[in-house]
DOLOLUM-125791 format. One record per residue: x, y, z of N, C-alpha, C in turn; residue in one letter; residue number from 1. Coordinates in steps of 0.05 Angstrom, whole numbers, plus 32768, in hexadecimal, padded with zeros to 4 digits. Example, Ala and Ser with C-alpha at 12.3 -4.5 7.8 and 13.67 -1.06 7.14 Angstrom:
2
<lomi <8108 7F8E 809C> <80F6 7FA6 809C> <8108 7FBE 809C> "A" 1>
<lomi <8101 7FD3 808E> <8111 7FEB 808F> <8102 8001 809D> "S" 2>
This chain:
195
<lomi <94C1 76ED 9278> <94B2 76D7 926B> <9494 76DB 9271> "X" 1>
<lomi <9487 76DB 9256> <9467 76E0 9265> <945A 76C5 9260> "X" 2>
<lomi <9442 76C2 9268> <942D 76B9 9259> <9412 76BB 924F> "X" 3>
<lomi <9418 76AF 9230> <93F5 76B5 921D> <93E9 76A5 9224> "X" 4>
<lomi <93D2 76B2 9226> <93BB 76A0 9220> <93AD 7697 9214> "X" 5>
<lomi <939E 7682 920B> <9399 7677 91EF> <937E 7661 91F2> "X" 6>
<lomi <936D 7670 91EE> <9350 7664 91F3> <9350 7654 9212> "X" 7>
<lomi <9351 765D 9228> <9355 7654 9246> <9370 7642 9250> "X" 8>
<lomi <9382 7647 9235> <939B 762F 923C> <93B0 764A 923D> "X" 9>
<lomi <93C5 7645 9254> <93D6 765F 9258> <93F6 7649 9256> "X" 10>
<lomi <93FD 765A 9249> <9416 7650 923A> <9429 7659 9250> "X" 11>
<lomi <9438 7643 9262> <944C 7649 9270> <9468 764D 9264> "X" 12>
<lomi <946A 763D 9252> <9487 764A 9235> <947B 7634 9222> "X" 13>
<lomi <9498 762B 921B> <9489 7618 91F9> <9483 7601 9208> "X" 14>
<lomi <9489 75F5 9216> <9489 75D5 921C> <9471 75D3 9233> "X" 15>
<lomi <946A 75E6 9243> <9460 75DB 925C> <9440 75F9 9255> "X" 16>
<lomi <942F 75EC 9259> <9406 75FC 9257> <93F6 75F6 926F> "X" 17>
<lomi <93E9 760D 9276> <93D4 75F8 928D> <93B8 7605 9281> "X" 18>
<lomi <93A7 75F5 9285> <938C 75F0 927D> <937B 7607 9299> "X" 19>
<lomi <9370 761F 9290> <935E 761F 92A9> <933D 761A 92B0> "X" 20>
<lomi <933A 7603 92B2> <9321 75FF 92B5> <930E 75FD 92CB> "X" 21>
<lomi <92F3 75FD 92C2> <92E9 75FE 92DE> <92EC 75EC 92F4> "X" 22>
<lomi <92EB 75F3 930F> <92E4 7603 9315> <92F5 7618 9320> "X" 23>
<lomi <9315 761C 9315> <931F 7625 931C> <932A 7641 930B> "X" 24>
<lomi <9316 7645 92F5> <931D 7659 92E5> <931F 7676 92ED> "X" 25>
<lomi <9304 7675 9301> <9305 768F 9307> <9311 769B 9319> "X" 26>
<lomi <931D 7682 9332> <9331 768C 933F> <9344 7696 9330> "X" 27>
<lomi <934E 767A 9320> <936C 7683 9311> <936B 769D 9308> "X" 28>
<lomi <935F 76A0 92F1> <935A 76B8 92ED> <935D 76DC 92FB> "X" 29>
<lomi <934D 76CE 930F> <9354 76EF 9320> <9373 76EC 932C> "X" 30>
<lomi <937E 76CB 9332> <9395 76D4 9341> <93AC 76DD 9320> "X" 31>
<lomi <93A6 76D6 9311> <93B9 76D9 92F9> <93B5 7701 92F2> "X" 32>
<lomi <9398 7704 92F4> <9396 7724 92F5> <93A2 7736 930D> "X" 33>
<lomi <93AB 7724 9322> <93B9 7734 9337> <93A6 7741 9348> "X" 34>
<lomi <9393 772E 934C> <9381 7730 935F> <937A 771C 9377> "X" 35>
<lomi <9374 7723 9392> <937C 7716 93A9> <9360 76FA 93AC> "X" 36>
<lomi <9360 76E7 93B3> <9354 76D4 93B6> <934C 76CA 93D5> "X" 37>
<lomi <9335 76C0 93DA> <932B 76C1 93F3> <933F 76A5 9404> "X" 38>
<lomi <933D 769D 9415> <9349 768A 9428> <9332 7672 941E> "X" 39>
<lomi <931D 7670 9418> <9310 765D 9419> <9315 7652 93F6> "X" 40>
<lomi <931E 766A 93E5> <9327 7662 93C9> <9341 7657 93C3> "X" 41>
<lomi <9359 7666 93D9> <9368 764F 93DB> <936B 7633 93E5> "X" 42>
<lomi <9358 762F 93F5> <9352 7610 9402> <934B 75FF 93EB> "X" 43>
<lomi <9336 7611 93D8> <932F 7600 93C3> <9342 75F3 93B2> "X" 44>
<lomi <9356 760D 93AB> <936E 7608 9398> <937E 75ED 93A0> "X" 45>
<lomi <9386 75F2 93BD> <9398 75E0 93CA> <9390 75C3 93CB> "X" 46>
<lomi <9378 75C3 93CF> <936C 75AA 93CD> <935D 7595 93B2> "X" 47>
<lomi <935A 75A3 93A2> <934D 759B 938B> <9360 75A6 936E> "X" 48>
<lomi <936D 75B3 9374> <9378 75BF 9356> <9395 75AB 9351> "X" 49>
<lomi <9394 75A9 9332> <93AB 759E 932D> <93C8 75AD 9330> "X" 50>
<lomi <93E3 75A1 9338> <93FA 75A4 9341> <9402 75C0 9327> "X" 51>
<lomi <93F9 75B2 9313> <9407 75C0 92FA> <93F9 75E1 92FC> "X" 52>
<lomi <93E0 75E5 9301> <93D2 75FE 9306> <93DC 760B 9321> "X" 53>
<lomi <93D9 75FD 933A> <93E7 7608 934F> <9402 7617 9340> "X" 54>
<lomi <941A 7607 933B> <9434 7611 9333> <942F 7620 931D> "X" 55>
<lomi <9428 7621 930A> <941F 763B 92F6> <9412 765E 930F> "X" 56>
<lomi <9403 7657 931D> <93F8 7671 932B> <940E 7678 9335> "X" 57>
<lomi <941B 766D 9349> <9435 766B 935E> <9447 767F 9349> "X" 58>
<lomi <9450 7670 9334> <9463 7681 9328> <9459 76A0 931A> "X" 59>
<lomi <9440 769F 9314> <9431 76B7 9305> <9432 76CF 9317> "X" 60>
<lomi <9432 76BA 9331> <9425 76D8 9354> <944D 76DD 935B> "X" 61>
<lomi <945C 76CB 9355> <947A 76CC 935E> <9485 76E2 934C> "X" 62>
<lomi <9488 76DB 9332> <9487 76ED 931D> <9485 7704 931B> "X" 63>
<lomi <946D 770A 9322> <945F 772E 9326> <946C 7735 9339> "X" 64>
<lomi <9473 7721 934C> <9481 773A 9367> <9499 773B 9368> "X" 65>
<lomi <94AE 772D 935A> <94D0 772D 935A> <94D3 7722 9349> "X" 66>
<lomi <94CE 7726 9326> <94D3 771D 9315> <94DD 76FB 9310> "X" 67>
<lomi <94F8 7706 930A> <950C 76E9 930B> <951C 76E5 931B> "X" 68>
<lomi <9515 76F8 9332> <952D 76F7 9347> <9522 76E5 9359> "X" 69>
<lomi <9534 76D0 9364> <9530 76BE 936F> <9541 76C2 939C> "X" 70>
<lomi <9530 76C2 93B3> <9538 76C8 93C5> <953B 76B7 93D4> "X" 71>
<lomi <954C 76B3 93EB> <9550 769B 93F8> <9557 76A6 9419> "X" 72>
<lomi <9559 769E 9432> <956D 76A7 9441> <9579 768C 944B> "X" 73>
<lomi <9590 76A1 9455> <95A6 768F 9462> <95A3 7685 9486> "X" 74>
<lomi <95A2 7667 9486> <9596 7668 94A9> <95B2 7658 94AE> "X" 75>
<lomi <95B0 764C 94C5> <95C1 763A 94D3> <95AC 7627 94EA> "X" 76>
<lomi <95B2 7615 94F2> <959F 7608 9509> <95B6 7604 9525> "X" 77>
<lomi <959C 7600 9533> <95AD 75FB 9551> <9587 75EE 955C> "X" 78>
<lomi <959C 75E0 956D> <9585 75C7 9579> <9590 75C0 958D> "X" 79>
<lomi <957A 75D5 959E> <9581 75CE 95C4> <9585 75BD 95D2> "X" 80>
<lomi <957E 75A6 95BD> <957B 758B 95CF> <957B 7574 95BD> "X" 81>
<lomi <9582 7557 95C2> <9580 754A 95B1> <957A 752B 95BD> "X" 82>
<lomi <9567 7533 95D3> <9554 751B 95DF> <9539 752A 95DA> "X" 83>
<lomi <952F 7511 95D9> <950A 7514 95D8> <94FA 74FB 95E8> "X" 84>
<lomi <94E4 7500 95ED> <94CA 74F8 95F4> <94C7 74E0 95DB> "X" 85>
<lomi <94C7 74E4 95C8> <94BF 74D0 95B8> <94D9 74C8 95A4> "X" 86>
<lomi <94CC 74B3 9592> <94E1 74A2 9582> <94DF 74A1 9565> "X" 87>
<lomi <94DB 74BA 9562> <94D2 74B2 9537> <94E6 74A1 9528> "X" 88>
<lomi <94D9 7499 951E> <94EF 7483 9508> <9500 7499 94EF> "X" 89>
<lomi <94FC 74B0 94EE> <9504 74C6 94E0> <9514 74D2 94E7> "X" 90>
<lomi <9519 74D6 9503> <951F 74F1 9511> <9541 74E0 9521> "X" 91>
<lomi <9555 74F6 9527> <956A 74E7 9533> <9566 74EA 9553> "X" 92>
<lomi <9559 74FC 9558> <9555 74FB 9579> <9549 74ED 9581> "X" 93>
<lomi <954F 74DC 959A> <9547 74C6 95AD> <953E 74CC 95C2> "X" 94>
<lomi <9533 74B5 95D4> <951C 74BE 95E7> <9536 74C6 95FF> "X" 95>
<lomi <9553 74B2 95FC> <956A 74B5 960F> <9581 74AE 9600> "X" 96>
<lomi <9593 74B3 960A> <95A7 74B2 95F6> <95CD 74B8 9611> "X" 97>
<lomi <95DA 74AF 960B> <95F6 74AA 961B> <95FB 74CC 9612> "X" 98>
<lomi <95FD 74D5 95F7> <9605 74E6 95EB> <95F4 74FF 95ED> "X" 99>
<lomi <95D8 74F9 95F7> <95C6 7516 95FE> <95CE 7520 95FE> "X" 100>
<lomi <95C8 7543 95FF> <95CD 7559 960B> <95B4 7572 960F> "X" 101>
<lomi <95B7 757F 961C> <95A2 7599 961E> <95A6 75B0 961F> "X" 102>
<lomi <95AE 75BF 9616> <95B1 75D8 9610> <95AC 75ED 9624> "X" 103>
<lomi <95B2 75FA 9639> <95A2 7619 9646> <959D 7628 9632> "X" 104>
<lomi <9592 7638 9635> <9590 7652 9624> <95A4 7663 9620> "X" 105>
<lomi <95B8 7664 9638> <95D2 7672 9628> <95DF 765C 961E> "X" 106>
<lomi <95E9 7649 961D> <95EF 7631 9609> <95E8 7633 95EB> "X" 107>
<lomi <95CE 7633 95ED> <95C5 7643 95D0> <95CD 765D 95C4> "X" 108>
<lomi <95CA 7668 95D8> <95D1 7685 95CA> <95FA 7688 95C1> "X" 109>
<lomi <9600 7677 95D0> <9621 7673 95CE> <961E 766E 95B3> "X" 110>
<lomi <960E 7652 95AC> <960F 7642 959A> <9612 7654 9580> "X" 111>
<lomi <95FA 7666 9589> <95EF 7673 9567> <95FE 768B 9564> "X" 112>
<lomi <9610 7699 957E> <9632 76A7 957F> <9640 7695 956A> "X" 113>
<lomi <964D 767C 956F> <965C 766C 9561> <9657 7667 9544> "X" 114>
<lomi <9638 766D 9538> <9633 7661 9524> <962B 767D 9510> "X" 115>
<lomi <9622 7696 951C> <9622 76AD 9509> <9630 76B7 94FC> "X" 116>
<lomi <9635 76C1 94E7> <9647 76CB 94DE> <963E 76E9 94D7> "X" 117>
<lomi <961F 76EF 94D1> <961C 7706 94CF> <960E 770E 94BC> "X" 118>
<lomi <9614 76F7 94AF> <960B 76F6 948B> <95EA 76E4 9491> "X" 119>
<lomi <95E3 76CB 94A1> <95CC 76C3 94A3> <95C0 76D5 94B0> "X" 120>
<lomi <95A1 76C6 949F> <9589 76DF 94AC> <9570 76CB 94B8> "X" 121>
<lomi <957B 76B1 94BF> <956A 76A0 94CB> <9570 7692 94E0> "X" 122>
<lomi <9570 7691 94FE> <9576 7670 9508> <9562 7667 9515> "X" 123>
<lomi <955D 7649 9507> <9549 7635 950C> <954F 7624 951A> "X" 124>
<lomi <953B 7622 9531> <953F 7611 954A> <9536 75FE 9541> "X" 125>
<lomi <953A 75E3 9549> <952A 75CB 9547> <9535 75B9 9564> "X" 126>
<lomi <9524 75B3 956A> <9531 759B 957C> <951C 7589 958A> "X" 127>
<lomi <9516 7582 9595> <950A 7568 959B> <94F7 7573 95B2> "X" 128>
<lomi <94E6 7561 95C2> <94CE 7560 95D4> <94E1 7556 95E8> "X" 129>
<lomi <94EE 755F 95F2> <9501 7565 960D> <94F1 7569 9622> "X" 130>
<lomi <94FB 7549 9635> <94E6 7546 9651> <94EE 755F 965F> "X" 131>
<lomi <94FA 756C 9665> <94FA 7588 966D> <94F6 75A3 9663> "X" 132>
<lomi <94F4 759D 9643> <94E9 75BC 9642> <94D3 75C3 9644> "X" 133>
<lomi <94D1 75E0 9649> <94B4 75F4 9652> <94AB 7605 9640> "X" 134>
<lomi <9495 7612 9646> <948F 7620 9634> <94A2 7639 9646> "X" 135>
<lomi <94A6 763F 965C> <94B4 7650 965E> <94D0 764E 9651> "X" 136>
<lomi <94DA 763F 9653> <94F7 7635 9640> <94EF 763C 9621> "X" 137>
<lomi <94DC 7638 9618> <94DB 7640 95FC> <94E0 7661 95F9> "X" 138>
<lomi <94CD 766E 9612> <94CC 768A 960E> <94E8 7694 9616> "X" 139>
<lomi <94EE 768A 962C> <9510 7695 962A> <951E 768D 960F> "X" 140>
<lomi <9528 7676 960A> <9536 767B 95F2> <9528 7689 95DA> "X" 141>
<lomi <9513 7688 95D1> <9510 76A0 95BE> <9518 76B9 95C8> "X" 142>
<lomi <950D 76C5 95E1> <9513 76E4 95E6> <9532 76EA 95E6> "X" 143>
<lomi <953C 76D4 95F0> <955C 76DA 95E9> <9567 76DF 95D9> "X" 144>
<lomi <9561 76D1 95C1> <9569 76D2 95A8> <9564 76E5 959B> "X" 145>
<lomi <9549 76EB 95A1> <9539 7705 9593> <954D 771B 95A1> "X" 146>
<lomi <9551 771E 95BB> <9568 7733 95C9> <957A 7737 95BA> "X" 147>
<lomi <958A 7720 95BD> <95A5 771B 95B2> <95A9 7722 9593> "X" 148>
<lomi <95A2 7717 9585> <95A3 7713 9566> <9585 7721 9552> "X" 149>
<lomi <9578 7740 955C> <9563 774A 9551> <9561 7747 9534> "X" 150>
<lomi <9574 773D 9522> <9573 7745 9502> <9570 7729 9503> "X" 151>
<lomi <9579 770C 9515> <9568 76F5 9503> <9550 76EF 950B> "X" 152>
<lomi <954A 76E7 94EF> <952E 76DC 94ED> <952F 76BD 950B> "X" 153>
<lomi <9520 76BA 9518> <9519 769F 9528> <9507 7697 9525> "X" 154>
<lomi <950E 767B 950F> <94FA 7663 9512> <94FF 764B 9526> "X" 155>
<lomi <94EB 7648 9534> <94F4 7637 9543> <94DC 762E 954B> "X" 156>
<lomi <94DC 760B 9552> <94CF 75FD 9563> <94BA 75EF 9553> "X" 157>
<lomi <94BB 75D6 954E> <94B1 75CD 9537> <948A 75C8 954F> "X" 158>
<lomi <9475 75C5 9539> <9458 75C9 954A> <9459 75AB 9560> "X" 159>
<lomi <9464 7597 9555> <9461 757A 956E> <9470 7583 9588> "X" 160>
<lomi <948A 7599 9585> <948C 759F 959A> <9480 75B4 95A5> "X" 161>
<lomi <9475 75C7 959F> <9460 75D9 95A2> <9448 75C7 95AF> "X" 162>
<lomi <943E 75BC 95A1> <9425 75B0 95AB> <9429 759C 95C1> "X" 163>
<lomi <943D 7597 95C2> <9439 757B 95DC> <9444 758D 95F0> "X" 164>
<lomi <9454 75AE 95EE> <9459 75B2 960D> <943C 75C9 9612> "X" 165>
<lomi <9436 75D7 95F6> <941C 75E3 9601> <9404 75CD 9614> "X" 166>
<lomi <9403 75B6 95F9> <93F3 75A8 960C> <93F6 759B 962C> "X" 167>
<lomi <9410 7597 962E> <9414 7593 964B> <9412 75A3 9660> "X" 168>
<lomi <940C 75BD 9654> <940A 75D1 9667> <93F6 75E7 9662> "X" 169>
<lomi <93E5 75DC 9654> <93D2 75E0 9654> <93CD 75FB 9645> "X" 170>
<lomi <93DB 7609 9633> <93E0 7623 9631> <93D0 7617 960F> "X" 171>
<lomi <93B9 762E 9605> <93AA 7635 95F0> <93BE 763E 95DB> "X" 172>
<lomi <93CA 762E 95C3> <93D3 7630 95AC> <93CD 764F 95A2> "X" 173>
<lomi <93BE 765D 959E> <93BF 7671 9599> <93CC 7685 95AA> "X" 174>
<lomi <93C9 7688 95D0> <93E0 7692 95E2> <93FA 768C 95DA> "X" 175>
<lomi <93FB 766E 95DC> <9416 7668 95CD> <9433 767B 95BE> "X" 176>
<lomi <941C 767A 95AB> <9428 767E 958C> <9429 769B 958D> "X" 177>
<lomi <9418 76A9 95A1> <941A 76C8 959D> <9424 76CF 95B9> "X" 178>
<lomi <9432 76BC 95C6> <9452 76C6 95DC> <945F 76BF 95CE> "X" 179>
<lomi <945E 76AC 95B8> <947E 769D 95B9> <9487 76BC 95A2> "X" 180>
<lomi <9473 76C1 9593> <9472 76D6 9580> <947D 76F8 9587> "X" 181>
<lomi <946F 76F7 95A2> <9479 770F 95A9> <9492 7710 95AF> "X" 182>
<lomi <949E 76F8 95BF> <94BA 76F3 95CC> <94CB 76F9 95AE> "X" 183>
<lomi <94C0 76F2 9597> <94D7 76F9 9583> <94CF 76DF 956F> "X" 184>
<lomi <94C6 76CC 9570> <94C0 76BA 9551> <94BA 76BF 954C> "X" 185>
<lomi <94C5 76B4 952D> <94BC 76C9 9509> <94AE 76B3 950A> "X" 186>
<lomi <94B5 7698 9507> <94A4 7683 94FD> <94A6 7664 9501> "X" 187>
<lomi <949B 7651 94F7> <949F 7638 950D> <94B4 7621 94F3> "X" 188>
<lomi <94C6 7612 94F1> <94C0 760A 94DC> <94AE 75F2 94DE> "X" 189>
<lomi <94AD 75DA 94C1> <949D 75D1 94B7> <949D 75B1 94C4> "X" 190>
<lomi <94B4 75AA 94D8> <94B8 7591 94E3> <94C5 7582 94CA> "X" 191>
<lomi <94CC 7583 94B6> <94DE 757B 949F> <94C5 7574 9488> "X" 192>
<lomi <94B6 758F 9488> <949E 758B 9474> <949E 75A9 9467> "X" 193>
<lomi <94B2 75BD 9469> <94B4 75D7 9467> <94AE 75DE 9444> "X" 194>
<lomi <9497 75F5 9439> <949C 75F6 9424> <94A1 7609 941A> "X" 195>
């Protein structure tokens, strides 16, 4: 499926057009020619451009690189723990709980034994701001996992818990992120904002 263009209006099929106007023509433009765009041009996009132009590029840049094929992977979760420090009105973990529990690191790694099958290529940690975990506890269970299971992807550790144990211990977000990285995280997820 392509699209024409027709005096600055680009025909996404019969029913749906986006308009490219300034000041976003000449980005669009180069990204629709398959040309790369600076970080400060996508801030612009992100912040000022309409939804309908965003999703028109998205599909134009998706398009060129895997047609119609659509990719996904397969994860599973495990969550070391299911007490926290704090109380979101969102979230099911509590500051205490009769039913707590905390996970070791081989607990986890049991866990994600029990839950592989072979076929996922993701497991995503999530779990809570646990009055005892460390940043050393973070780096053990990643490196384990990374040991144990080298072909999955590990996301793990949403940034509030990142940031409240870096900050407690004083450790620079950028050290952080490039131990926890080395130990074996692919990536963090999104705290239930993932896109």
């Amino acid at each position: 499926m392509g699209y024409a263009k027709i005096e600055g209006v680009y025909q996404m099929n019969e029913k749906q057009s986006v308009l490219l106007t300034s000041p976003f023509s000449s980005i669009s433009e180069r990204i629709i020619a398959g040309e790369r765009i600076t970080p400060e041009e996508a801030a612009i996009l992100f912040a000022e451009a309409d939804l309908s132009l965003l999703s028109y590029l998205a599909t134009t840049v998706k398009r060129r690189i895997s047609g119609e094929s659509v990719f996904y992977n397969r994860n599973f979760h495990v969550e070391p723990s299911n007490i926290c420090r704090f109380h979101c009105r969102f979230c099911s973990f509590r500051k205490s709980s009769e039913k707590g529990y905390l996970l070791s690191v081989d607990e986890v790694l049991d866990k994600i034994k029990s839950l592989y099958t072979g076929v996922e290529t993701e497991v995503h940690i999530t779990g809570s701001v646990h009055p005892k975990h460390n940043f050393d506890y973070l780096l053990k269970l990643v490196s384990a996992i990374s040991d144990a299971f080298p072909l999955l992807h590990i996301k793990a550790f949403s940034a509030v818990e990142l940031a409240f144990i870096m900050n407690a211990e004083g450790i620079p977000f950028a050290e952080g992120l490039s131990k926890l990285k080395q130990a074996g995280l692919g990536s963090l997820p999104g705290g239930g904002a993932e896109i």
